[in-house]
C-alpha positions in Angstrom: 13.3 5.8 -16.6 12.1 2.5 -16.4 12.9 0.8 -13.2 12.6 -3.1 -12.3 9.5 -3.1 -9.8 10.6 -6.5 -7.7 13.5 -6.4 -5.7 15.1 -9.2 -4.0 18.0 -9.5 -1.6 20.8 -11.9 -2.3 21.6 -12.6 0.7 17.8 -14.1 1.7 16.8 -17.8 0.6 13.9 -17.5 -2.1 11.0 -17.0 -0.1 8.9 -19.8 -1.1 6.9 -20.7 1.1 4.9 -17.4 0.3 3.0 -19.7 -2.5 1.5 -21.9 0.6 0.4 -18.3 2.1 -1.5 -17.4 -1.6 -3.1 -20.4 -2.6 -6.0 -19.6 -0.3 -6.6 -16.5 -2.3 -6.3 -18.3 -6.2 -8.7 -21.5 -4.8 -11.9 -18.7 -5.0 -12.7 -20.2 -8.9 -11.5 -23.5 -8.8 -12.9 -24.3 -11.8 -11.7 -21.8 -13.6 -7.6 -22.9 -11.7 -8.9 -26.8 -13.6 -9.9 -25.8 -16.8 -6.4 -22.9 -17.4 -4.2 -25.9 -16.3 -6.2 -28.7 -18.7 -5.9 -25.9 -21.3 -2.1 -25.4 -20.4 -1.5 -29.0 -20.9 -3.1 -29.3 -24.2 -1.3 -26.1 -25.9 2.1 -27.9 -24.7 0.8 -31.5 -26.5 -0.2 -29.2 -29.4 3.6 -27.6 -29.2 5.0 -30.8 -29.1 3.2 -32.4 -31.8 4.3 -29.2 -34.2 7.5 -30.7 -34.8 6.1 -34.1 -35.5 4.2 -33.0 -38.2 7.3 -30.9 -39.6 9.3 -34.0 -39.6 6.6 -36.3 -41.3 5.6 -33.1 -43.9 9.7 -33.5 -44.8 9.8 -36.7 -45.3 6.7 -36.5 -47.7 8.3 -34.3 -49.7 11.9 -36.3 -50.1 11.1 -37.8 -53.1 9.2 -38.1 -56.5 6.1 -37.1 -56.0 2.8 -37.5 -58.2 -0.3 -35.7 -58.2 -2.0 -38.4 -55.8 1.2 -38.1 -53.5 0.8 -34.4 -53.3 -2.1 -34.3 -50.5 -0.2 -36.0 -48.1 2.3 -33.3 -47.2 -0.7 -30.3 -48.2 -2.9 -32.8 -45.7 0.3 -32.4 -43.2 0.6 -28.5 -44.3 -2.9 -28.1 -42.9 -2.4 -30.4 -39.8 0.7 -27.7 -38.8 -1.1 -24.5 -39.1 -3.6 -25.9 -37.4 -1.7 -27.1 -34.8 0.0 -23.8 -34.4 -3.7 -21.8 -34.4 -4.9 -24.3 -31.4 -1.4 -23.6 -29.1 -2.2 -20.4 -29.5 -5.9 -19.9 -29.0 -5.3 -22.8 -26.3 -2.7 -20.3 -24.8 -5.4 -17.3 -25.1 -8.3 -19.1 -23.1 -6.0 -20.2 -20.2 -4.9 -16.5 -19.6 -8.3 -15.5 -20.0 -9.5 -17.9 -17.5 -6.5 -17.2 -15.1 -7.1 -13.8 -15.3 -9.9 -13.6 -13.2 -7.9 -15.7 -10.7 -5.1 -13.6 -10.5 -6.9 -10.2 -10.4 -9.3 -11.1 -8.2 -6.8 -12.4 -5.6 -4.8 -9.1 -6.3 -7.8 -7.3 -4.9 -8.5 -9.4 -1.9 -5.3 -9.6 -0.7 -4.9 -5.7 -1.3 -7.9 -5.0 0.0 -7.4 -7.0 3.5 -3.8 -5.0 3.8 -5.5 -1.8 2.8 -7.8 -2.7 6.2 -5.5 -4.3 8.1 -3.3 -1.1 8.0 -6.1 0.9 9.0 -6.0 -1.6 12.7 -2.8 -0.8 13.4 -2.0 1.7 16.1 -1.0 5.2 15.4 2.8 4.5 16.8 2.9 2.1 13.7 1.8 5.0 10.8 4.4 8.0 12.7 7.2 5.4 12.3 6.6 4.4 8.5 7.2 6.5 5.4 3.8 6.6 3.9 5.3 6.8 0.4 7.5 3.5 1.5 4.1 1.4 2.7 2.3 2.6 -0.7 5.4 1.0 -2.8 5.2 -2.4 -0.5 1.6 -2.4 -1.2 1.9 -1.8 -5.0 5.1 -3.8 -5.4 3.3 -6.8 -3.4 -0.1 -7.1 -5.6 1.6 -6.4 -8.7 4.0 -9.3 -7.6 1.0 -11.3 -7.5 0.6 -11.0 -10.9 3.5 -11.7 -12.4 4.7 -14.5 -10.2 1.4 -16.1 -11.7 2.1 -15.0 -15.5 5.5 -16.5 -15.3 5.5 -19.4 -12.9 2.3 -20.9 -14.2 2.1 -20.1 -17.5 6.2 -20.1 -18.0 8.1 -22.1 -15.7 5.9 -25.0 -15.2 4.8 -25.7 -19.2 8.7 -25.2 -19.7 9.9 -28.1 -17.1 6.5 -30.2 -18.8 7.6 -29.9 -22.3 11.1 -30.6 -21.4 10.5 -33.4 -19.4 7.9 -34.6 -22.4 11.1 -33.9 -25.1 13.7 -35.8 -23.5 11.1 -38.9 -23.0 10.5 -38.8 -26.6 14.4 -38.3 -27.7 15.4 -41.0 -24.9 12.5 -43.6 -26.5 12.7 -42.9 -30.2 16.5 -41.7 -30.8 18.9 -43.3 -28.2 20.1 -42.0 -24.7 23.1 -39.7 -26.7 20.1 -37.2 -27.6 18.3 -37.1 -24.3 21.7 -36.9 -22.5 23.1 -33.5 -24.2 19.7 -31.6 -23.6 19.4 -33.0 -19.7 22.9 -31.7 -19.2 22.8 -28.5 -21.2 19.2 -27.4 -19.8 20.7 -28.4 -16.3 24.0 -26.4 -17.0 21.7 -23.7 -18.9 19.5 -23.7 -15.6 22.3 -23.7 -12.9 24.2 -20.5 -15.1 21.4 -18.5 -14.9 20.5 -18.7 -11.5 24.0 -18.1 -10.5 24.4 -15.4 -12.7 21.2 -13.5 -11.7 21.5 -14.1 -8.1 24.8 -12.4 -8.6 23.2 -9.5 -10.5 20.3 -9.2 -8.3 22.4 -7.0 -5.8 22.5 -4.3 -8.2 19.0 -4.9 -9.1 18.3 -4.6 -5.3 20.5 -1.2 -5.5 18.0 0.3 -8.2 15.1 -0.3 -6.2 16.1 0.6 -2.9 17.4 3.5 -4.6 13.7 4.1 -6.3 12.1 3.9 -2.5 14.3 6.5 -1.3 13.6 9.1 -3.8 10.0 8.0 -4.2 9.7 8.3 -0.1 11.8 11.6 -0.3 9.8 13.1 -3.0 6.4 12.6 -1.7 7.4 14.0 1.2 8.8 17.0 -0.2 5.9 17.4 -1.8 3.3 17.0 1.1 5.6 19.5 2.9 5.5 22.0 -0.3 4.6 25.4 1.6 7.7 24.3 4.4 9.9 23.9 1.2 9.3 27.1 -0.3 9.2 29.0 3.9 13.0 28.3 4.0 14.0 28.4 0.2 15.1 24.6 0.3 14.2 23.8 -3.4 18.0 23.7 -3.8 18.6 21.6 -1.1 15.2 19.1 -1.7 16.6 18.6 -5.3 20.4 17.8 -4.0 18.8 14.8 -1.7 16.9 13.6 -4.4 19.4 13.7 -7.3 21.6 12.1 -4.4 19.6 9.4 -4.5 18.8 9.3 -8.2 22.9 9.3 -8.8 22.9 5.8 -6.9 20.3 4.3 -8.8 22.2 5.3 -11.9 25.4 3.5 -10.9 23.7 0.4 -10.1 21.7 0.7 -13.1 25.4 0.8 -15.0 26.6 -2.1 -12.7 23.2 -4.0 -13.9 23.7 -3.5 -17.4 27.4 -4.8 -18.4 26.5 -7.9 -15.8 23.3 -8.6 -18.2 25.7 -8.7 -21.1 27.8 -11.5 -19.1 24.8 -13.4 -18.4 23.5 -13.2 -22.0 26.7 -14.1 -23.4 27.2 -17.3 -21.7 23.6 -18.0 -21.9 24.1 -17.8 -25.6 27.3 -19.8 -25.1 25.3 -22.6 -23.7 22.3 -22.5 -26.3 25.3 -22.8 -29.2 27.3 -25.2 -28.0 23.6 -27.4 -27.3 22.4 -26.5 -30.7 25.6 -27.5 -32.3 25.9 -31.3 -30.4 22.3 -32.4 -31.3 22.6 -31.3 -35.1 25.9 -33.0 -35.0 24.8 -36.0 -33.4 21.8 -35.8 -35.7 23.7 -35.2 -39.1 25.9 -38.1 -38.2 22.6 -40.5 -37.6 21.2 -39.4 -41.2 24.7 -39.8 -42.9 25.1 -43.5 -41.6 21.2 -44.1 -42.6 20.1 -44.7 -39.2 18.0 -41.2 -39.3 15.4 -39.5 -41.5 15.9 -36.0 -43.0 12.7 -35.4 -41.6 14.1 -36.4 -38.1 17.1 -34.0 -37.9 14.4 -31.6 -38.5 13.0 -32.9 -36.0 15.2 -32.7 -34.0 16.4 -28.9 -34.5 12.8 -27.7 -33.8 13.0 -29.5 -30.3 15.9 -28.2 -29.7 15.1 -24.9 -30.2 11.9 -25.1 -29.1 13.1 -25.9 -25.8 16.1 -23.3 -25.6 13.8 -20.3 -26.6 11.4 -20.3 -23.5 14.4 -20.7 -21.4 16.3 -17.7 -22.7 14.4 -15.5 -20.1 14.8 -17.7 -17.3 17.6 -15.3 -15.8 15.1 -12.3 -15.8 12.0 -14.6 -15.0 13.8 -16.2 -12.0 15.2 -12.9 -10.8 11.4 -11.4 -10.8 9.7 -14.4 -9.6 12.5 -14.2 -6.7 11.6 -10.9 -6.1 8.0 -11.2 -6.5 8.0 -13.7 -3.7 9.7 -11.2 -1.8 7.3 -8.5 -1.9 4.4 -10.9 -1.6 5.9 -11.6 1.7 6.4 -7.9 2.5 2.8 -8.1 2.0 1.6 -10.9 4.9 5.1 -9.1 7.4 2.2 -6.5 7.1 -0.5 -8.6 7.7 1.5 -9.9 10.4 1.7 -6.9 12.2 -0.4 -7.1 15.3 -1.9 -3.7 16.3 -0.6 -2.6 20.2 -4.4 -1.7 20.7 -6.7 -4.6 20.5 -10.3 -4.9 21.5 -10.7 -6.8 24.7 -12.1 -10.7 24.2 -15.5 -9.9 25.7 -15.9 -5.6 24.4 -19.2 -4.1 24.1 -20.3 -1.9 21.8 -20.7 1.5 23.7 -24.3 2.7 23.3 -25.1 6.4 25.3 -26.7 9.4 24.1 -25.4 11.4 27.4 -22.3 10.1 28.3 -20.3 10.8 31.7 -16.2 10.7 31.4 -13.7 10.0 33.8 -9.9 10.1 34.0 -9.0 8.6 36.9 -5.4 8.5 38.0 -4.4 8.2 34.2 0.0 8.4 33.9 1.6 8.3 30.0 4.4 8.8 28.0 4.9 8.2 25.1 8.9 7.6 25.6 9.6 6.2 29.5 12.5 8.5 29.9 10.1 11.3 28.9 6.8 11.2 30.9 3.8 13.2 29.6 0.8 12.8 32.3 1.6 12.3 35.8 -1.5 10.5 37.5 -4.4 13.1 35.9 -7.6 12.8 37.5 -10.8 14.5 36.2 -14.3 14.2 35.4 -16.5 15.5 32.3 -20.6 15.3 33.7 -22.9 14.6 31.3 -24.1 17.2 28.9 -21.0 19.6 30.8 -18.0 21.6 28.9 -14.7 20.8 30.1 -11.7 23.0 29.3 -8.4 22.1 29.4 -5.6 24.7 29.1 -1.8 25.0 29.9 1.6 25.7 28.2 2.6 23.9 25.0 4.0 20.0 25.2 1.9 20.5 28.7 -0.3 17.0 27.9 -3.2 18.2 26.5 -3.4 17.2 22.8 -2.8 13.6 24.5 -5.8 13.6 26.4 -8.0 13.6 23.6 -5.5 10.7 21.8 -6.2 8.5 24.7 -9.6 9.1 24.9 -10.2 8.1 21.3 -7.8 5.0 22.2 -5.0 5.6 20.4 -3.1 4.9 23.0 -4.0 3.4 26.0 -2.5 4.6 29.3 0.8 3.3 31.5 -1.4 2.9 34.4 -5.0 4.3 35.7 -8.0 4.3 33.4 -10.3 6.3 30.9 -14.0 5.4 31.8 -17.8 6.9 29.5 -20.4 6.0 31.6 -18.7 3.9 34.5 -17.0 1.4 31.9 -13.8 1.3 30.9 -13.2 2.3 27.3 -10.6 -0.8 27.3 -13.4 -3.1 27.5 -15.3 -0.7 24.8 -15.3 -1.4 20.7 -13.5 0.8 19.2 -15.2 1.2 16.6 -18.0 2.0 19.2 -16.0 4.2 20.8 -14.5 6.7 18.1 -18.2 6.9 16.2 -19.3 8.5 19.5 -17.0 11.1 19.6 -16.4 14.3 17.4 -13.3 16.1 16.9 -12.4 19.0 15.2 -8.1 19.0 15.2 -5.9 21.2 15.9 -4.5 19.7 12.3 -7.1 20.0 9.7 -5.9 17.2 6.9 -8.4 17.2 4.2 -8.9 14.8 1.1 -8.2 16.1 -2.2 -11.5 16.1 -3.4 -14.7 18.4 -3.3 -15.8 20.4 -0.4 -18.8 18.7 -0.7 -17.1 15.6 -0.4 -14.9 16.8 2.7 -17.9 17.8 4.9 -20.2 14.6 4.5 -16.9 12.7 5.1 -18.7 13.0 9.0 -21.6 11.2 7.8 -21.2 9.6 4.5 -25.0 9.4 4.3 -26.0 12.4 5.0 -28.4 14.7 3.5 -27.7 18.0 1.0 -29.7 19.5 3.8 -28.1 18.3 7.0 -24.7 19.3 5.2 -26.2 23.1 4.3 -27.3 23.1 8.1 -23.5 22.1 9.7 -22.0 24.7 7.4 -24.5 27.3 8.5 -23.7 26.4 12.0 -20.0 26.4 11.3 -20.6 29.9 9.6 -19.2 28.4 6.0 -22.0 29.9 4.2 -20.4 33.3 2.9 -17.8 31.6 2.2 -19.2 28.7 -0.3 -21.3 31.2 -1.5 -18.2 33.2 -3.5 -16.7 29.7 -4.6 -17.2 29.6 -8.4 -18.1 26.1 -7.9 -19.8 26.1 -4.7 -19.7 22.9 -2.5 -17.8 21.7 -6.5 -14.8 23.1 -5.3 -11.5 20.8 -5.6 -9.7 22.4 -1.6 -6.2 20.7 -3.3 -4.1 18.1 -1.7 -4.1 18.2 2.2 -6.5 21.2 1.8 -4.2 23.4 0.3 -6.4 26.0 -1.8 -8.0 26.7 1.6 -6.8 29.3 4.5 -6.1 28.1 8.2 -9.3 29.1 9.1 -11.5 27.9 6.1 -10.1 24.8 6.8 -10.7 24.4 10.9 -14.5 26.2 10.0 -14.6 22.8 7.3 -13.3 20.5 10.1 -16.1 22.5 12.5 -18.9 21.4 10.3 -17.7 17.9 9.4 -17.2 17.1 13.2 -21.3 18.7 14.1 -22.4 16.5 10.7 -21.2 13.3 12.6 -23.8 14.5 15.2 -21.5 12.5 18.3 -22.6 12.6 21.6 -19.4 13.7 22.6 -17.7 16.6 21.5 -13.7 17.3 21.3 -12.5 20.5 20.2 -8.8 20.7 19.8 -7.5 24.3 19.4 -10.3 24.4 17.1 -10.1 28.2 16.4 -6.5 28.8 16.4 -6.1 29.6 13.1 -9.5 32.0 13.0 -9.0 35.8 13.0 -10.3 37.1 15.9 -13.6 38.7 13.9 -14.3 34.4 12.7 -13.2 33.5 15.9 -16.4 35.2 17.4 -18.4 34.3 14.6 -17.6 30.9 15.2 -18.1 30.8 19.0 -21.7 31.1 19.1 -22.2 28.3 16.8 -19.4 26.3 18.5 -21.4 26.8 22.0 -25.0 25.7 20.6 -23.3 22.8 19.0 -21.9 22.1 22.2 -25.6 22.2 23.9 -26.6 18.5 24.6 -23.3 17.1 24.3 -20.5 16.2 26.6 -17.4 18.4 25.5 -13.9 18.4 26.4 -11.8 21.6 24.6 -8.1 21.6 24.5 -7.7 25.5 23.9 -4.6 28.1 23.7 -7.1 30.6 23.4 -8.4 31.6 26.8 -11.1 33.9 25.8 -12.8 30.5 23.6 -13.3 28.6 26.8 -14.8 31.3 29.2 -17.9 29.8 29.6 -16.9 26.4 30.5 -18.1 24.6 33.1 -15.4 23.4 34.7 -11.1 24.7 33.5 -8.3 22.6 33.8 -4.9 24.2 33.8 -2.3 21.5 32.9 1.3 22.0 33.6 4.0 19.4 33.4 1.8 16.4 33.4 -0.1 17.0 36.3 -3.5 19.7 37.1 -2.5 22.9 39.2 -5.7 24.5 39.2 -9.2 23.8 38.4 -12.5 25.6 38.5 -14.5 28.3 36.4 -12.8 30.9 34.6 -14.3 33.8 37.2 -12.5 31.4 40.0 -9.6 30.7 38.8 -8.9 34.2 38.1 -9.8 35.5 41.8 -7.1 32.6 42.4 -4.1 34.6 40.6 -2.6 31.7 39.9 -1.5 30.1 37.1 -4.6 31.0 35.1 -4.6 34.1 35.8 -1.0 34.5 34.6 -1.9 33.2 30.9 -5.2 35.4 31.3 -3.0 38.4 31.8 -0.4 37.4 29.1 -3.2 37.1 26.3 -4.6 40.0 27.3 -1.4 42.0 26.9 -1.1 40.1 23.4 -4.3 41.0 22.5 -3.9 44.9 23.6 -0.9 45.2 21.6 -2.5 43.7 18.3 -5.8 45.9 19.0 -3.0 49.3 19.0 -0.9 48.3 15.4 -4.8 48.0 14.1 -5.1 51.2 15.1 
């Protein structure tokens, strides 16, 4: 199906003031912008001199001619091809030299959106489609280059050769020939328009239409083993043939109002045609014209009509090309909601102290998540936090890496603030291993030094020692070669967190998070795991977020979260002479753990 890329809403003004936005980007070769528009001119002086040189090769031949009279219209034959040649190598070196203009501020402008996105805050990314923001992105730089093929290299030589045409007809023929093209280029112009403003709503259909299912299907596809969990490949394929159906109507819609705007386009051309070889045949009948000159005069005519007969579908793309341009700076517009402070430092610690002091969030006011938390991580120390599900703890570690920033209170690493900290400063200090291992569909080679992008063959064979990968890279027909699939979907629960393991230890950060990082491990890799997990942790400050009770035993300090706010704190032998909370979940795993240890059995 082939699907118009550019869509543009009828009921917004054409957007352009979006060319003021891009010409920053197209003035990088100014020289090269100079010599495509002085080779632009020239191929439309060579197109206009092409019918000259028709006329004066007719007139040659009207009449006896001898042997000596012969070279002037084979001198003229000559003059016309050659003419023709130069328009169209002219033509050839000015997209060749605009080329480089246009794709190289494709890539800068796609590149600064492809940063800029990667600013914004996390609220921002979990309230767009992903599949939606890749279309704007594609749809805007690709807008970049047609609006450039067309406007420069289409519109504008169109309106010069026009304007160029009627001068000539006006000077050399009388104001009856300059009038009829003024007034059907201007009725030719203002149809079209119409007309395609009236069909872009259908166009506008089509793509919105194309988003959807593009949206829906990527994320049907991301979410492949949920699809298949409930049997929904019925149900996915409904939504998305749903959608399709929609595009097909408008797609019906756009193709009889394309035969109404071609028809009285053609009406137009016709009628124009007709007038000036009229008026024309009338001047060489009363001898005021040459033969030559209504030959002249046909090619303007036509040569003038024919780059116009795509001005509905030109206009309707450069329309929505503008639009999608601008989708592109609405992004660049977007201000992230965290910002480094004016005067931020770069954090620089090698043993770093934490402290939440007094810290209250939510992430929706009616629906509070921490309620004043107060605690402290000593340098070097492990820190444990524990508690029910939707307790708060997974949002500790997002505000410590800034994702967020608190309602009130404060996150400090060694007595300063983190909101007066770099972020990039901050995050490179800190390791995580999540709770959601997301890996790149690439290598597992590739997806381990992704921690340290310089790293070693040797550092990476040390982390997955440490993260007790070996045995399992070892069996891999490829090796460390291995393609893990989209979102690491060749790989188990548990190869993936022991990947996550070792790409967190390769970034070698003095800080340590570890968010349910062995939830997915059998309990035989869980222990495995845990001794490495515990040497890694030696020298670093660590704060683990852990369902698993028995993981965070030797912890320096538990905290047992509960509805936003810390019931109990202490060491694991404490808080289970308290028999209190703690103790209640101790009890419950326990009793969970018994009864798996019996169906074993």
């Amino acid at each position: 199906m082939r699907r118009n890329q550019f869509p543009a809403n009828i009921d917004e003004p054409v957007k352009w003031h979006v060319l003021s936005q891009l010409w920053p980007y197209l003035l990088e070769f100014k020289r090269r912008v100079a010599l495509a528009l002085l080779c632009l001119v020239a191929a439309k002086l060579a197109s206009i001199g092409l019918p000259y040189v028709l006329k004066y090769t007719v007139d040659s031949l009207n009449g006896d001619l001898t042997t000596l009279a012969m070279a002037v219209p084979i001198s003229l034959i000559v003059a016309y091809g050659t003419l023709r040649l130069t328009n169209v190598i002219l033509g050839e070196v000015r997209d060749t030299l605009f080329g480089r203009v246009t794709e190289r501020a494709m890539r800068r402008l796609g590149l600064k959106v492809f940063k800029h996105l990667h600013t914004l805050d996390l609220g921002f990314h979990l309230n767009r489609r992903t599949g939606g923001l890749s279309r704007d992105i594609e749809r805007g730089t690709s807008g970049i280059s047609f609006l450039m093929r067309f406007m420069v290299f289409n519109i504008v030589p169109t309106l010069l050769e026009i304007g160029l045409v009627v001068g000539l007809l006006l000077f050399q023929f009388g104001v009856s020939f300059a009038l009829i093209i003024v007034i059907s280029v201007i009725t030719y112009i203002s149809f079209s328009m119409k007309a395609t403003d009236w069909r872009t709503r259908f166009v506008t259909q089509m793509n919105e239409a194309d988003s959807t299912t593009n949206s829906r299907a990527v994320d049907s596809l991301l979410n492949f083993e949920t699809v298949k969990y409930f049997n929904n490949e019925a149900f996915e394929a409904n939504r998305y043939d749903s959608d399709l159906a929609t595009w097909e109507q408008a797609r019906r819609k756009n193709r009889l109002s394309l035969f109404a705007l071609n028809g009285g386009q053609a009406a137009i051309i016709a009628i124009a045609m007709t007038s000036m070889m009229a008026n024309a045949a009338f001047g060489v009948i009363n001898g005021e014209m040459t033969i030559g000159d209504f030959v002249l005069i046909n090619a303007f005519t036509m040569q003038i009509f024919m780059p116009l007969n795509f001005l509905g579908f030109v206009y309707r793309e450069i329309r929505g090309s503008l639009a999608n341009i601008d989708k592109l700076f609405d992004l660049l517009s977007q201000a992230p909601a965290i910002k480094d402070a004016d005067n931020a430092a770069a954090l620089q610690t090698t043993n770093p102290v934490i402290k939440f002091e007094n810290v209250v969030f939510a992430y929706n006011e009616r629906r509070p998540i921490l309620n004043g938390i107060t605690f402290d991580v000593p340098a070097g120390a492990k820190v444990a936090v524990v508690g029910e599900s939707g307790a708060g703890k997974s949002t500790l570690m997002k505000l410590l890496f800034r994702f967020y920033d608190p309602s009130s209170g404060a996150i400090s690493i060694d007595g300063t603030d983190i909101r007066d900290i770099t972020q990039q400063s901050l995050r490179s200090h800190i390791g995580i291993v999540p709770q959601d291992t997301v890996l790149f569909n690439t290598t597992l080679l590739e997806n381990i030094r992704y921690g340290n992008p310089d790293a070693s063959i040797e550092e990476i064979e040390n982390v997955i020692k440490l993260a007790h990968l070996e045995n399992f890279v070892a069996k891999l027909p490829d090796k460390l070669e291995t393609t893990v699939g989209e979102r690491g979907l060749k790989l188990s629960g548990g190869e993936k967190q022991r990947v996550a393991i070792a790409r967190a230890l390769l970034k070698g950060a003095p800080i340590m998070i570890f968010d349910e990082a062995t939830s997915s491990l059998d309990s035989t890799s869980e222990r495995a795991i845990l001794s490495a997990l515990r040497d890694a942790a030696k020298g670093h400050t660590s704060l683990v977020i852990a369902h698993r009770l028995s993981t965070i035993i030797d912890a320096d300090k538990i905290l047992v979260l509960k509805n936003g706010n810390i019931v109990e704190e202490g060491t694991h032998t404490s808080l289970l002479a308290a028999n209190g909370e703690y103790a209640t979940l101790w009890q419950a795993q326990q009793r969970e753990k018994h009864a798996e240890d019996e169906k074993q059995i």
